[in-house]
BAFI-520433 format. One record per residue (C-alpha): residue number from 0; residue in one letter; chain; z, x, y. Coordinates in steps of 0.001 Angstrom, whole numbers. Layout:
# BAFI-520433
GUDREN zami paba vexke      c3      c1      c2
GUDREN  NUM    a     A       Z       X       Y
...
# end
This chain:
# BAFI-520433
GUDREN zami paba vexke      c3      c1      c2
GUDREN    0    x     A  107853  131794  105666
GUDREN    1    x     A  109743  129086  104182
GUDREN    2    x     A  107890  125786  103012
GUDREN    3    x     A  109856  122964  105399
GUDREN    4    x     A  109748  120201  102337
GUDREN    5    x     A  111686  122801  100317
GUDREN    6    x     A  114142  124104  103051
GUDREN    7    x     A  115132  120118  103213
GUDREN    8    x     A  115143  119984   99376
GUDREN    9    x     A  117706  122794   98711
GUDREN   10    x     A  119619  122105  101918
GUDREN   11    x     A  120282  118398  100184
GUDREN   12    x     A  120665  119834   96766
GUDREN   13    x     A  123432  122029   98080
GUDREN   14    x     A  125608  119513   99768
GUDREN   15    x     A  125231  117593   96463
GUDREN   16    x     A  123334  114504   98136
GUDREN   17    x     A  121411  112131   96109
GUDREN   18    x     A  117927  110665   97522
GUDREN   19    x     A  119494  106972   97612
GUDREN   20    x     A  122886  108218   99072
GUDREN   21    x     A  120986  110035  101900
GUDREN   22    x     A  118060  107101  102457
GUDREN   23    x     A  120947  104469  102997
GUDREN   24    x     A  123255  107014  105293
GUDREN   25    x     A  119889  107689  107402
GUDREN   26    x     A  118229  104483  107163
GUDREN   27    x     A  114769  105962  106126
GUDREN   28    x     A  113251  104569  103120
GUDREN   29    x     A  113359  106789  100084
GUDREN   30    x     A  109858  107188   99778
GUDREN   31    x     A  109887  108561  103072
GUDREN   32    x     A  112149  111129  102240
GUDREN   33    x     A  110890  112131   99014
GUDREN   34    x     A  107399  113084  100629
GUDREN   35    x     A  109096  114874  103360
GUDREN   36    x     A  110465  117137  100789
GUDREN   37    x     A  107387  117023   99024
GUDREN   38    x     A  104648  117274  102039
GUDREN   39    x     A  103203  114689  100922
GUDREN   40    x     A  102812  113427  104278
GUDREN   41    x     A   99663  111081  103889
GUDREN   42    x     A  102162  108043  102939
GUDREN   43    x     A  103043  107643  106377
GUDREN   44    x     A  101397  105475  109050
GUDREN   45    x     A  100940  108744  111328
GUDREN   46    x     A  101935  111984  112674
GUDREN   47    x     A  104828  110647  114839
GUDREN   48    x     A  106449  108863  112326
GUDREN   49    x     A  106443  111934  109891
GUDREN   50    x     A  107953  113501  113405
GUDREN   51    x     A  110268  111231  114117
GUDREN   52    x     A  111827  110608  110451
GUDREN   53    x     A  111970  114809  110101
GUDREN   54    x     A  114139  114850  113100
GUDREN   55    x     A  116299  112903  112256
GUDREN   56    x     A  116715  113862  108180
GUDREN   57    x     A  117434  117569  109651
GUDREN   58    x     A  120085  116101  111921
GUDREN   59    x     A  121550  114543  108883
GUDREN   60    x     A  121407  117589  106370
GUDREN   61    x     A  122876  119477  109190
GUDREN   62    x     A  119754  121563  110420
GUDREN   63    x     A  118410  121834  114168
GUDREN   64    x     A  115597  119792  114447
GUDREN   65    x     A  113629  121109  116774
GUDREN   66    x     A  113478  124200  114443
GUDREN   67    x     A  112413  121787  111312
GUDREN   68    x     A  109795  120388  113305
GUDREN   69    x     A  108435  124226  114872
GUDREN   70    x     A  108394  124859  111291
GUDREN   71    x     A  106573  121458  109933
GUDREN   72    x     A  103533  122131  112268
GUDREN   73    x     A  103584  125587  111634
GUDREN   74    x     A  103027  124991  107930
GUDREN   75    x     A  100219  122716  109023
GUDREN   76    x     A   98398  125273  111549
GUDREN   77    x     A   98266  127401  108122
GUDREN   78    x     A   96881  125078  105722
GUDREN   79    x     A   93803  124773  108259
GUDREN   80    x     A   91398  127784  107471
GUDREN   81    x     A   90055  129052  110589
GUDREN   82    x     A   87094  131583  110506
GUDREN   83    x     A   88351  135189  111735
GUDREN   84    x     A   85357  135326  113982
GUDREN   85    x     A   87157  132432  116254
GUDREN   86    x     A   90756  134531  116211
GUDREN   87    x     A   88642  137466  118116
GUDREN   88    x     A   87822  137463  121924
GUDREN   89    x     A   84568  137454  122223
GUDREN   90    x     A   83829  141044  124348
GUDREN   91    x     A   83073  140184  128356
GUDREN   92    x     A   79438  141861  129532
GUDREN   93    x     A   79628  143488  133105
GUDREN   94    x     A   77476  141340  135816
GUDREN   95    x     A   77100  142675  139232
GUDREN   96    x     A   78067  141297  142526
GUDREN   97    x     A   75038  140461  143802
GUDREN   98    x     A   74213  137919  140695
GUDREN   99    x     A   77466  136572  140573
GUDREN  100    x     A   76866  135570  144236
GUDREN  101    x     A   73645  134021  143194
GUDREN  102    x     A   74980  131893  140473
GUDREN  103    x     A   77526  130528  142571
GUDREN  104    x     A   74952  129269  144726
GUDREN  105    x     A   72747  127585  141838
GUDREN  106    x     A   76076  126054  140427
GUDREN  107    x     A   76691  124231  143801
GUDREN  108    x     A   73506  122649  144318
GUDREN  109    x     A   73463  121697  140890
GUDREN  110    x     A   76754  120002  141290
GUDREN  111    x     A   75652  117969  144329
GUDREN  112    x     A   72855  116889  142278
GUDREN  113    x     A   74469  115803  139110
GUDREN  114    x     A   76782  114156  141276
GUDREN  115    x     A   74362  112389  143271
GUDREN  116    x     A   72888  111336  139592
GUDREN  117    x     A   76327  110026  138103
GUDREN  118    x     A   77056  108206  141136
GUDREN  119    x     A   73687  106600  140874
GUDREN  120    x     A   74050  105670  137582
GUDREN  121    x     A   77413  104342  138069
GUDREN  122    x     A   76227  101876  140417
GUDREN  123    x     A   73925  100884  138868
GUDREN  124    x     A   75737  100079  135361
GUDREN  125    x     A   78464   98280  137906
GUDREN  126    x     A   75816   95678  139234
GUDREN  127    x     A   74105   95307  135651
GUDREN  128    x     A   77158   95263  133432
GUDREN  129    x     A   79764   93092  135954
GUDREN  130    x     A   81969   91216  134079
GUDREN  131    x     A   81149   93351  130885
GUDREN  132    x     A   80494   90982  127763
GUDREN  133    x     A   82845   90948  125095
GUDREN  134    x     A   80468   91097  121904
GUDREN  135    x     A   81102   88645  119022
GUDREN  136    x     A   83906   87136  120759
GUDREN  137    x     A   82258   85412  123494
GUDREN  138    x     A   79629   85162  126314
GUDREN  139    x     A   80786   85493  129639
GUDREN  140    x     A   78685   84432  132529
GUDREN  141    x     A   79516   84774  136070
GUDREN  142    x     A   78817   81420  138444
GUDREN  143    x     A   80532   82097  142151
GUDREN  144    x     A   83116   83956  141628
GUDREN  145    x     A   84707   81976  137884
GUDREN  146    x     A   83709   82776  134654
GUDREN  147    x     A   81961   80925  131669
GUDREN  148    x     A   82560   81537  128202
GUDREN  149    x     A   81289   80368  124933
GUDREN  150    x     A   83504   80209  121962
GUDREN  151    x     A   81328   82767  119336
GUDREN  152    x     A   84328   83196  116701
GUDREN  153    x     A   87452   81591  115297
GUDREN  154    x     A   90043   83157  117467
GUDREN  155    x     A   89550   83600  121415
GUDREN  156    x     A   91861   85011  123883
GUDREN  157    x     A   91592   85653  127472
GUDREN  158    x     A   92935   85046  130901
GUDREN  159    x     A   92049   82240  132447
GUDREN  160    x     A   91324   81315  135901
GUDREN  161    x     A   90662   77928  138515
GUDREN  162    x     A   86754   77227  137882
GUDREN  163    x     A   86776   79365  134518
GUDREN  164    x     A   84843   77406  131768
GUDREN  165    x     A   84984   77419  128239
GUDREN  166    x     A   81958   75919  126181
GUDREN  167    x     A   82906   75127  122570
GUDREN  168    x     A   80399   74083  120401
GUDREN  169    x     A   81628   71211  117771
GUDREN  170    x     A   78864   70080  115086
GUDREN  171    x     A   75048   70112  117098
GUDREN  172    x     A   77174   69355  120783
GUDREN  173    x     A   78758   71534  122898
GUDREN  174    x     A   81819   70785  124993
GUDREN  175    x     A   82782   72334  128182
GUDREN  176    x     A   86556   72392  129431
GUDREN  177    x     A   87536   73562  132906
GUDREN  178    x     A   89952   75159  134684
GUDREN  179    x     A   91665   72786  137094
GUDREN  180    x     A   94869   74647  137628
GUDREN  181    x     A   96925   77645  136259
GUDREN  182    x     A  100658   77103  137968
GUDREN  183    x     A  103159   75619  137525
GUDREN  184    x     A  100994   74683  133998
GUDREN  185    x     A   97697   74620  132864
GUDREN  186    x     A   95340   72004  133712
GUDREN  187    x     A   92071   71492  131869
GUDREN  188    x     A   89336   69056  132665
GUDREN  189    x     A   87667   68404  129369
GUDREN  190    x     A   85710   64972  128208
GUDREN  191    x     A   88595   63121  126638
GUDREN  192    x     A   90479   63456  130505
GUDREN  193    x     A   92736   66232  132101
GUDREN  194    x     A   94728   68233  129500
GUDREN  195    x     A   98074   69823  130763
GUDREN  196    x     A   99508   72784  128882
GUDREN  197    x     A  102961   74550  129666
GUDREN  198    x     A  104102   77697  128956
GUDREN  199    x     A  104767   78131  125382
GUDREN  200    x     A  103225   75334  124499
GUDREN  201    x     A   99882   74006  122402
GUDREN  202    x     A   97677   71273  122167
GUDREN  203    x     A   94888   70085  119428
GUDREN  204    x     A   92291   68316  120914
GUDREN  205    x     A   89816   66162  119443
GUDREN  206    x     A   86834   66372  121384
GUDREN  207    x     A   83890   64654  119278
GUDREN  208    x     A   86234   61519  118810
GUDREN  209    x     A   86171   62200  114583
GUDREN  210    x     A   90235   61793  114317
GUDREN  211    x     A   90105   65397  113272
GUDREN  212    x     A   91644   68649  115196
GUDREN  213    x     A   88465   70345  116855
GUDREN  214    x     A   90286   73273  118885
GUDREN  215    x     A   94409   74265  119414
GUDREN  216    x     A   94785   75971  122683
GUDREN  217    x     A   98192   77600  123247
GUDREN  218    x     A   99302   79084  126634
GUDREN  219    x     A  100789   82861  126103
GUDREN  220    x     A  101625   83828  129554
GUDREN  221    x     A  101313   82244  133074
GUDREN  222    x     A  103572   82483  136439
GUDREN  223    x     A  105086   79292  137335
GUDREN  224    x     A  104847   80433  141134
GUDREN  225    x     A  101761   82120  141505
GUDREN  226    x     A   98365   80674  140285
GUDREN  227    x     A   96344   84119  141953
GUDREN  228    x     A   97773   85273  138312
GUDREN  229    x     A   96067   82926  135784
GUDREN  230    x     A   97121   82235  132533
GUDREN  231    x     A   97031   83668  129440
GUDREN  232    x     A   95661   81712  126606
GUDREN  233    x     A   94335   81168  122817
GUDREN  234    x     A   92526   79142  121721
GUDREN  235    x     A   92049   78158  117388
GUDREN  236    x     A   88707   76560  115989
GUDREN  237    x     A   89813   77788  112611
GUDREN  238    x     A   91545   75054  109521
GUDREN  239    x     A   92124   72569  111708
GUDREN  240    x     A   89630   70176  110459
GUDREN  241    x     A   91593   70759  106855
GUDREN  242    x     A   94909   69929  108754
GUDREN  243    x     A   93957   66854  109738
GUDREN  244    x     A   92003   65169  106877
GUDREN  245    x     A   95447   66391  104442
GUDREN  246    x     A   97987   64293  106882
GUDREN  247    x     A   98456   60804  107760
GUDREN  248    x     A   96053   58715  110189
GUDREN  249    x     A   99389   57702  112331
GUDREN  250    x     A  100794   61604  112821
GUDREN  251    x     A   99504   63306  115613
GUDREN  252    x     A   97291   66419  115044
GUDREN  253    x     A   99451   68412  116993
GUDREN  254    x     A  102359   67210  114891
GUDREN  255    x     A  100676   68628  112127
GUDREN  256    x     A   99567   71822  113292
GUDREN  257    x     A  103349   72698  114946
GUDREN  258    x     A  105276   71995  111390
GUDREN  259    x     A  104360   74755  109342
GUDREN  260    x     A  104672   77375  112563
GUDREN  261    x     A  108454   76495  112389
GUDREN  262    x     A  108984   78633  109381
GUDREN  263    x     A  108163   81446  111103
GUDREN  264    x     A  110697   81985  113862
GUDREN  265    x     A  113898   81952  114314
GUDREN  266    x     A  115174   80122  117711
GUDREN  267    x     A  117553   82326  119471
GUDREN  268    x     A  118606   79597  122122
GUDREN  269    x     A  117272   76560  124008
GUDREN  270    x     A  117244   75417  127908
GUDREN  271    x     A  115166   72749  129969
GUDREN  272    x     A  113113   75999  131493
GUDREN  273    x     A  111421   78691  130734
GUDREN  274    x     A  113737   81629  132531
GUDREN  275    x     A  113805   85305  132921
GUDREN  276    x     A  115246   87175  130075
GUDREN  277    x     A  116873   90943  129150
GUDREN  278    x     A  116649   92606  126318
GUDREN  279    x     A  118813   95743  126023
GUDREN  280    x     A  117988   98218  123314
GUDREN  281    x     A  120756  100790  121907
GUDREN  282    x     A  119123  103898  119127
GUDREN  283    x     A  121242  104476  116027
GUDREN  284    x     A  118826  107283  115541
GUDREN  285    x     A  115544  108917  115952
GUDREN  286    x     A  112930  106165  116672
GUDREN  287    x     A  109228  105472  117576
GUDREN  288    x     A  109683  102461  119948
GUDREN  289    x     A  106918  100530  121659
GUDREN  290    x     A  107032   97462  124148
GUDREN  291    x     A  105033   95170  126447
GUDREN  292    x     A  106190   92702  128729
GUDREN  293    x     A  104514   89443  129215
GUDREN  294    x     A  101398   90750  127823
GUDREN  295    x     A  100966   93275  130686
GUDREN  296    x     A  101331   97359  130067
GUDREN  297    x     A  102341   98876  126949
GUDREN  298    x     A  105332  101503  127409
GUDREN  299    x     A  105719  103882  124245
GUDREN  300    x     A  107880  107417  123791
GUDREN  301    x     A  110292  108463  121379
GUDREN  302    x     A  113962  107385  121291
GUDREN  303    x     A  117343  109345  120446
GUDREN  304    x     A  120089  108599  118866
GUDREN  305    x     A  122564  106920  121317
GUDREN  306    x     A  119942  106378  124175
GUDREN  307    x     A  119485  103127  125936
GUDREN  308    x     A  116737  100746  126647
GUDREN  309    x     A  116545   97592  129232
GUDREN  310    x     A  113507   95252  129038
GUDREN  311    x     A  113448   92380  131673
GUDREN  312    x     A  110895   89881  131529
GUDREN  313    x     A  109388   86417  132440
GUDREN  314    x     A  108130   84829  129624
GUDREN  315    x     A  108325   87271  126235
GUDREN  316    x     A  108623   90986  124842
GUDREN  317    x     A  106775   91963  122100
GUDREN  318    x     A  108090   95258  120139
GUDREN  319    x     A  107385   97643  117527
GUDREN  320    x     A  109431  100066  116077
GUDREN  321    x     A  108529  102559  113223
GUDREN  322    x     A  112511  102091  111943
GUDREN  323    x     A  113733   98773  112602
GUDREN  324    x     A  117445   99138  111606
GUDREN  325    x     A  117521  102510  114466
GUDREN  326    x     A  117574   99853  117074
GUDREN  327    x     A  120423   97787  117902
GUDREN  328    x     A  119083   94978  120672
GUDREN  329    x     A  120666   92489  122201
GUDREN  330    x     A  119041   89249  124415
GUDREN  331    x     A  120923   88322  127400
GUDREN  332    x     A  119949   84940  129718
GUDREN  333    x     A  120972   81778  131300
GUDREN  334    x     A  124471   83690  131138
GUDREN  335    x     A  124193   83888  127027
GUDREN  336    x     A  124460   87503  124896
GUDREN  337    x     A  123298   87306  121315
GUDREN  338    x     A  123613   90495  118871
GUDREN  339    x     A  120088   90762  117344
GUDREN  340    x     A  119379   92948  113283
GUDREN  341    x     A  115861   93390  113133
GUDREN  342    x     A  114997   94493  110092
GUDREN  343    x     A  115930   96695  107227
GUDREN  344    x     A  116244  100365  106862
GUDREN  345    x     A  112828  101991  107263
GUDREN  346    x     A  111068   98934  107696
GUDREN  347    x     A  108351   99321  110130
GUDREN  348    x     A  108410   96171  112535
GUDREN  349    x     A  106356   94435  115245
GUDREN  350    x     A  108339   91040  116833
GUDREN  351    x     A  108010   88704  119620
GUDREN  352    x     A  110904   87346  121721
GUDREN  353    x     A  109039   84176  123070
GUDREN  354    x     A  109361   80977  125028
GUDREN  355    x     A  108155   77987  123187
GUDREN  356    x     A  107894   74282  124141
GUDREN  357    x     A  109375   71527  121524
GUDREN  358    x     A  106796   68794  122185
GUDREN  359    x     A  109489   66081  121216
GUDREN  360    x     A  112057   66862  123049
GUDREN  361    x     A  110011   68160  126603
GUDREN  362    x     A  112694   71150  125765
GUDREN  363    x     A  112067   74724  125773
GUDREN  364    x     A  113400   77496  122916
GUDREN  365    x     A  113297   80937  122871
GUDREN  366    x     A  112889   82578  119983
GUDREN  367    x     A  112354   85716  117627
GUDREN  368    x     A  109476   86126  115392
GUDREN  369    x     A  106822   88410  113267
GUDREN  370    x     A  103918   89641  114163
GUDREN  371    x     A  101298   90416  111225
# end
């Protein structure tokens, strides 16, 4: 059986392609292609993206794909040794009626009972374990019917509802903040008076009174309409104390803290609102392409070439895509269309398309950027 790497190899060598000509006409990075030909398959991030970039190299060098790939995993099925003993059936011994009949009758009972057990111990988990504790990240407590949580690491994320509390220890003190409201913004009790938050937004609070950043909280996701929903937010303990002590007395934390994010997106568009937007998705080529809408439920598959994708959303899309220049996207809202290049060819990619809220200006810009 002929080795897949070399079938691509002399199928290339043939039509007199070099490696560069055929990485820029395909938009797969040459070291991509190069272990493809070579099996050296461990440079990729995973089995679909060695899948995904075969499929569409064969369509290229003018070979069926679907073949290729039957003939990829079947060079893969033989470098696994499997002991002959597994390859026979095993011979099946004769057992009368009468027992068969017998067993039957032990199986169900012993069904009933484990199920009976599992049940059981189900429950039991449910009114022990309910809400489950998120380990190193922070404690939860339930108090009629809300949530309390302690801040246990730099980072903390989680959605938030009216009566939640956060505790967030600052020096030998601990403050609490509360959740007054979560539409059409967030409201949050706290010692220094009500904070409110919009979508998009943050805020740096300075809670022990020091003149120094002690927590940024920025809201990810809420519905304007509907507070049943909660909001979405993070919340920063880490460098701001560093922030503040390097600026001026007369700039704002949250001045300070907002500058250097700047530099990392691109604004696509601005408007006085946060409003629904679409993001249509066109496939130059074969593509692993992965999405989530307003931090809900992740949709992945596989994408062709010339197949079409429509995203609609609230408040952001986040994508990734394991060949950035296969995907031609464009944003459409408030009656606007903008052409969007991702990336470069065979760059793996993860983005956000994202409302944010310009502090100064009370406006609202929505904008494109990386994900690390």
């Amino acid at each position: 059986m002929q080795d897949i790497g070399n079938l691509l190899q002399t199928t290339r060598n043939q039509k007199q392609i070099e490696l560069e000509h055929a990485a820029r006409e395909t938009n797969i990075a040459r070291r991509y292609l190069e272990a493809l030909e070579t099996g050296m398959y461990e440079v990729f991030p995973g089995e679909p993206y060695i899948i995904g970039f075969l499929r569409n190299y064969a369509e290229y060098l003018g070979l069926t794909p679907n073949e290729c790939v039957a003939l990829y995993k079947q060079t893969k099925i033989q470098e696994t040794a499997v002991p002959p003993e597994k390859l026979l059936a095993p011979k099946q011994p004769v057992i009368p009626r009468g027992v068969f009949i017998g067993m039957g009758a032990l199986a169900a009972l012993a069904v009933l009972f484990f199920a009976g057990q599992f049940l059981i111990g189900k429950i039991s988990t449910a009114l022990k374990n309910h809400p489950a504790p998120q380990a190193a990240q922070e404690t939860i407590i339930e108090k009629q019917g809300s949530a309390a949580y302690t801040l246990g690491q730099e980072t903390f994320e989680k959605r938030l509802f009216i009566g939640d509390t956060i505790a967030i220890p600052v020096g030998e003190k601990e403050y609490q903040l509360t959740v007054e409201k979560t539409a059409p913004e967030l409201y949050l009790a706290t010692d220094i008076g009500t904070q409110i938050i919009a979508l998009g937004q943050s805020l740096t609070l300075d809670l022990n009174g020091d003149a120094a950043g002690d927590i940024k909280i920025s809201v990810e996701d809420l519905d304007k309409s509907d507070a049943s929903k909660g909001a979405l937010v993070e919340m920063l303990t880490t460098g701001l104390q560093e922030a503040a002590s390097a600026a001026s007395t007369d700039i704002k934390v949250s001045e300070q803290t907002a500058q250097p994010e700047s530099a990392k997106y691109k604004v696509l568009f601005d408007a006085g609102s946060a409003y629904p937007i679409t993001l249509n998705a066109t496939f130059r080529s074969y593509c692993l392409f992965r999405y989530e809408q307003d931090k809900g439920t992740r949709d992945e598959r596989y994408y062709q070439k010339s197949e079409q994708l429509t995203i609609q959303a609230n408040n952001g899309i986040r994508i990734w895509a394991s060949n950035g220049n296969a995907v031609k996207m464009q944003i459409i809202a408030g009656g606007k269309t903008i052409d969007i290049e991702v990336s470069r060819p065979g760059e793996v990619i993860v983005k956000d398309f994202k409302w944010l809220k310009d502090d100064d200006s009370g406006r609202y810009k929505f904008v494109v950027m990386e994900v690390d």
